[in-house]
N, C-alpha and C positions, 0 to 999 in steps of 0.2 A: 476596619475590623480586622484582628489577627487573623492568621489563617490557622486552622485546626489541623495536627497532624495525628495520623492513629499508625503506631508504632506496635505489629505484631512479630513478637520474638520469644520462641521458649528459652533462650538463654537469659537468666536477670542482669549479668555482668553487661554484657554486649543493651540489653534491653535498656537498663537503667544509664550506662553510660553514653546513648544515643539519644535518649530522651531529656537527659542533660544538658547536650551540646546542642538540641534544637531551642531546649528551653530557654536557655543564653542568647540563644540569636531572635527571639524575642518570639519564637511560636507557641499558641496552646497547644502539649502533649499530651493523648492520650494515651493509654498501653494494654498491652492484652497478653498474657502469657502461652498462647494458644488458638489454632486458626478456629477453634469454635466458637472462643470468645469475639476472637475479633470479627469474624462477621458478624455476630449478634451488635459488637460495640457500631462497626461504619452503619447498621441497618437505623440503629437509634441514632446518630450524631452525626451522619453523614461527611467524615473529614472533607476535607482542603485536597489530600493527598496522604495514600498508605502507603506503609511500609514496612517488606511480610518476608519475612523467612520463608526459604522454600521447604526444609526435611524440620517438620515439627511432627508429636504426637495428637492422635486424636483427627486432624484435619493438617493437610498441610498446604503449602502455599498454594499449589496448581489448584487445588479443592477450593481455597479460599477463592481466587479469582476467578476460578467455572461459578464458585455462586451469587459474588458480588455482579457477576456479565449477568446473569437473569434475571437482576431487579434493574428496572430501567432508574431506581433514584439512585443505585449505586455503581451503575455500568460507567458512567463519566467520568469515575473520581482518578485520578492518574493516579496509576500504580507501581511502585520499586519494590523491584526482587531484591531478597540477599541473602548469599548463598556462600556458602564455603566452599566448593565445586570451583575449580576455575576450567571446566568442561562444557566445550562450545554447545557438547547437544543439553546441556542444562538449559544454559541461556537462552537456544534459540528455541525449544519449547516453550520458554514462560514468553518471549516476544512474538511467538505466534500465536499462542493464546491471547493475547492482548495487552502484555505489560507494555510499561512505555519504558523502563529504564532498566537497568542491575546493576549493585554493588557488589562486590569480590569482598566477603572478611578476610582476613582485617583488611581494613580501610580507614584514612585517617579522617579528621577532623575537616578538612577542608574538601575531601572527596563528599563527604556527605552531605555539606551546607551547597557545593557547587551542585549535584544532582538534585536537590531540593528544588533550590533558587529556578533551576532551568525545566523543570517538571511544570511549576505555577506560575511561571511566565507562559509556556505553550499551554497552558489552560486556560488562562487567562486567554490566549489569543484566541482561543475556539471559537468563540462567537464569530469572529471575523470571518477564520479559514469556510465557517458556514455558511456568515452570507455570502461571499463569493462563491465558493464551490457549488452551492446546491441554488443561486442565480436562475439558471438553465431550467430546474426543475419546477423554482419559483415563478420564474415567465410562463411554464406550461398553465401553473396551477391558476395564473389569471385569465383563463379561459373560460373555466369552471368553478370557480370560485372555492376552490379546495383548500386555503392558505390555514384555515384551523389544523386540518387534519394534516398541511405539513410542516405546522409547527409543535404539533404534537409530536409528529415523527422525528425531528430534528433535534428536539427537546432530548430525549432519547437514544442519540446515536455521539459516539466518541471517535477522536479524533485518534486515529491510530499512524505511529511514526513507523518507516520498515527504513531498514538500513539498505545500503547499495548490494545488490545480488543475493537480497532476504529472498525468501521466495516465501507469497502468498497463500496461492496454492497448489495443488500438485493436479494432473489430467488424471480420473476416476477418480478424487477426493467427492465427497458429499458437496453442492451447493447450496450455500448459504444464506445468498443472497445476492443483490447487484451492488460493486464498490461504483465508491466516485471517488477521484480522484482529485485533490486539491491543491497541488501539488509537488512535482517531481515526474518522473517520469517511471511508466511500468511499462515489460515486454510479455507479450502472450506468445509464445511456443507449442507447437508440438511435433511429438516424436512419430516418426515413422518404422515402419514392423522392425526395418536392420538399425534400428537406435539413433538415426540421425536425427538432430532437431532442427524443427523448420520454425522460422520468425513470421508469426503469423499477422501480428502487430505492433504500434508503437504509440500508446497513451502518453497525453499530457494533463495539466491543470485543466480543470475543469471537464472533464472526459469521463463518460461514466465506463468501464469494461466489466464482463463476465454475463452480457444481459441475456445472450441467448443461451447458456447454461440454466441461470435462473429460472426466465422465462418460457423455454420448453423443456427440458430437462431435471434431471434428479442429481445427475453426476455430472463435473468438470468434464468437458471431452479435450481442454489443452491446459496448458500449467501459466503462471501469473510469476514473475519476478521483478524486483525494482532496478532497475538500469542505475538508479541514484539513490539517493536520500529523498525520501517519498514520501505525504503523508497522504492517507485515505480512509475512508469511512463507509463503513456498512449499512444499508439496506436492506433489513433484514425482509426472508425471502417472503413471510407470511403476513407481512405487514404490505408492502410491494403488492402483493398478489390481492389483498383485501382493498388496497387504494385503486387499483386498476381496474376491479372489479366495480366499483364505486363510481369512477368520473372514467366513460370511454376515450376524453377527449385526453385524458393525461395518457392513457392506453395507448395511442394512436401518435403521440411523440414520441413512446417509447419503440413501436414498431417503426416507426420512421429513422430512428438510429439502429434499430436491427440491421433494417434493410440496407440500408448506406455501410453498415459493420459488412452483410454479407456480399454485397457487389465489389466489396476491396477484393473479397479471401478471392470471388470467380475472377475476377483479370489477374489475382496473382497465377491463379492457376492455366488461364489463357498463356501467359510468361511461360509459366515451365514446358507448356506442352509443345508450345510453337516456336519461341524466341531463338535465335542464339545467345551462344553467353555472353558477347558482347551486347546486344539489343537487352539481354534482363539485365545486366548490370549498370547500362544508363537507368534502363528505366526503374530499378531499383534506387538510384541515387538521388534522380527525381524526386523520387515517393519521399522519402528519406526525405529529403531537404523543404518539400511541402510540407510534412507530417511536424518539422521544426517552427516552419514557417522563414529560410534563414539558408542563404547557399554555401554557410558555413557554417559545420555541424562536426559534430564526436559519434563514432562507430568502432566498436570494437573489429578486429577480421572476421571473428568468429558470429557476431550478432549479424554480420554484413552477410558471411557465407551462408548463413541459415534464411536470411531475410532471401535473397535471392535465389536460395535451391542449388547451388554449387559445393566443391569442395574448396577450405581455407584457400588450397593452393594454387585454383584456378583462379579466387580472386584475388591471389595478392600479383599475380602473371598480368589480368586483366587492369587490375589499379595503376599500374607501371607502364603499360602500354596506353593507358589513356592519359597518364602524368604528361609520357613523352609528347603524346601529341597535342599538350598542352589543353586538355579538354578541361581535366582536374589537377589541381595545384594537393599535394598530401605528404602530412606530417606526422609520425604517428598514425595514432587513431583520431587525427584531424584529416579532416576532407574536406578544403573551398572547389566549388563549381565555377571553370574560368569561363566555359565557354557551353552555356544553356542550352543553345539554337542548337547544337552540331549534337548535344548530347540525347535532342530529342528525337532530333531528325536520322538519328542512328539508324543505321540500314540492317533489314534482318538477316 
């Protein structure tokens, strides 16, 4: 079956001549001259994949995609911005709202069909990235026999791509829910009263973060950024809070990664209070290289100085001194671990 595409643009030129060059390349178009129309059109005919103009009359893009996110049958559908703007805070508004792509007008022929092609290929893939990622969630629910309600919930939730150093969300943003991460890698930070940022964590595939903001909480108390090319999916907070409420046994896996999240943050804080900087900087590279699983690993200085509570400059002093003594081998923002034993057994 074709894929259906819904094409909203108040200009007709740019309108009709995009809907052209999909038509050609063999997709069914639809069109909307306006974001009021087009969400009435995706709410009847559910595309494949839209694609919205950000600055229209009547409703405009950001509007279009705040109301397409509140129907769960049109929250999935992958969505491309395009905008005349070739201004970063354009873009990264409508990709934290939840677009997956942007076009820059003019844009050619070939810009277009490649954004398509690679938008319904990653949607295509969703099912997958789901049953892996949300695995974890799915092994709890065979406890309790919950697998309706979280295929209900899964049914409903979109696969969201964040670029390297997108940031998430911010420390006092509103919470929204618990992400999972399927995916790449995220770093949780926060700042301290004289501005420094401290690295509070380091997610991978399959990792759920944000649980204890969700979970007790109203607001962020630290900020979320992607180290990489990242993809993750929301949980939304009040669906979460009514399944928890439902099956204590799913409840009680998730307290169980609280608990494990908050015993990392108290020995990191054991580190700062007691350690010297030699003694946090093994044992930060440790952690580091568990958290990979891999005694070769990529660290920015700046993500390292924060992970460890130090200034850049005392760890790039300290990397050098452990280079020499041949503890760690370091290239770059490459760091192999040569010698484990000495790095554990580091004396305080």
């Amino acid at each position: 079956m074709e894929n259906k595409i819904l094409i909203i643009e108040d200009n007709i030129d740019i309108r009709e001549s995009t809907a052209e060059i999909l038509g050609l390349a063999g997709y069914q178009v639809l069109a909307a001259e306006n974001g009021k129309i087009g969400v009435e059109l995706a709410q009847k005919e559910l595309p494949n994949l839209i694609i919205c103009d950000i600055m229209m009359p009547e409703l405009d893009g950001y509007g279009v995609l705040y109301l397409l996110g509140k129907n769960p049958e049109t929250a999935a559908i992958p969505f491309i911005f395009l905008t005349a703007k070739a201004e970063r805070v354009d873009m990264r508004k409508g990709m934290e709202m939840g677009a997956d792509d942007y076009l820059t007008k003019p844009f050619d022929d070939m810009e277009l069909l490649n954004a398509v092609e690679s938008r319904l290929k990653k949607s295509q893939q969703q099912k997958d990235f789901y049953s892996k990622g949300l695995q974890k969630l799915d092994d709890f629910a065979t406890i309790m026999d919950g697998n309706k309600v979280l295929e209900k919930l899964i049914a409903s939730k979109k696969v969201r791509n964040v670029k390297k150093g997108q940031i998430i969300y911010y420390e006092g943003d509103g919470t929204q829910g618990i992400y999972l991460l399927l995916n790449g890698k995220i770093k949780i930070t926060k700042l301290s009263e004289d501005g420094r940022e401290f690295l509070t964590g380091i997610y991978h595939e399959d990792e759920y973060f944000g649980l204890h903001d969700a979970l007790v909480g109203t607001t962020h108390t630290e900020s979320a950024a992607a180290l990489e090319d990242s993809a993750i999916c929301l949980l939304h907070k009040d669906q979460v809070d009514e399944i928890l409420n439902k099956y204590p046994a799913l409840a009680m896996q998730f307290i169980h990664l609280l608990s494990a999240s908050l015993q990392q943050k108290e020995e990191q804080l054991v580190q700062l209070a007691y350690h010297s900087v030699r003694k946090r900087m093994a044992e930060t590279i440790i952690r580091i290289s568990e958290i990979n699983q891999n005694h070769h690993f990529k660290i920015s200085r700046d993500d390292l100085a924060a992970m460890a509570g130090m200034a850049t400059e005392t760890v790039s002093r300290t990397l050098s001194d452990f280079k020499e003594e041949k503890l760690i081998e370091k290239k770059g923002s490459e760091i192999q671990i040569i010698n484990l034993d000495k790095l554990q057994k580091m004396k305080n």
